[in-house]
Residue, then its C-alpha position, 0 to 999 in steps of 0.5 A: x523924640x522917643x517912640x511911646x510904648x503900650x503898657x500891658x499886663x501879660x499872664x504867662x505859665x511860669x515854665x515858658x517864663x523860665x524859657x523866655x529869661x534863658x533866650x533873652x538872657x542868652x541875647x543879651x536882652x531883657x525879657x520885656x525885649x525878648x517878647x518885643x524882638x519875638x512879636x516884631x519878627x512873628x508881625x514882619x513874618x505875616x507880613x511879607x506872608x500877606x504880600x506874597x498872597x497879593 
């Protein structure tokens, strides 16, 4: 079963949409996707960051 998504709205400059169109274009991604791959990658960042503090 395919996983549910969280819908929420996201106010940005229009200077840093214009960077996230051209990564995301240049990665063959939506910008939806982008900002997703974005946030994982920064979540498992401060994850492993928060293990090797324990």
């Amino acid at each position: 079963m395919p996983e549910e998504r969280k819908s929420f709205l996201l106010r940005i400059p229009p200077d840093l949409w214009k960077e996230l169109e051209k990564w995301a274009a240049d990665e063959l991604r939506s910008v939806n996707g982008q900002i997703e791959y974005i946030l994982r990658q920064a979540v498992e960042k401060r994850r492993r960051a928060q293990e090797k503090e324990e």
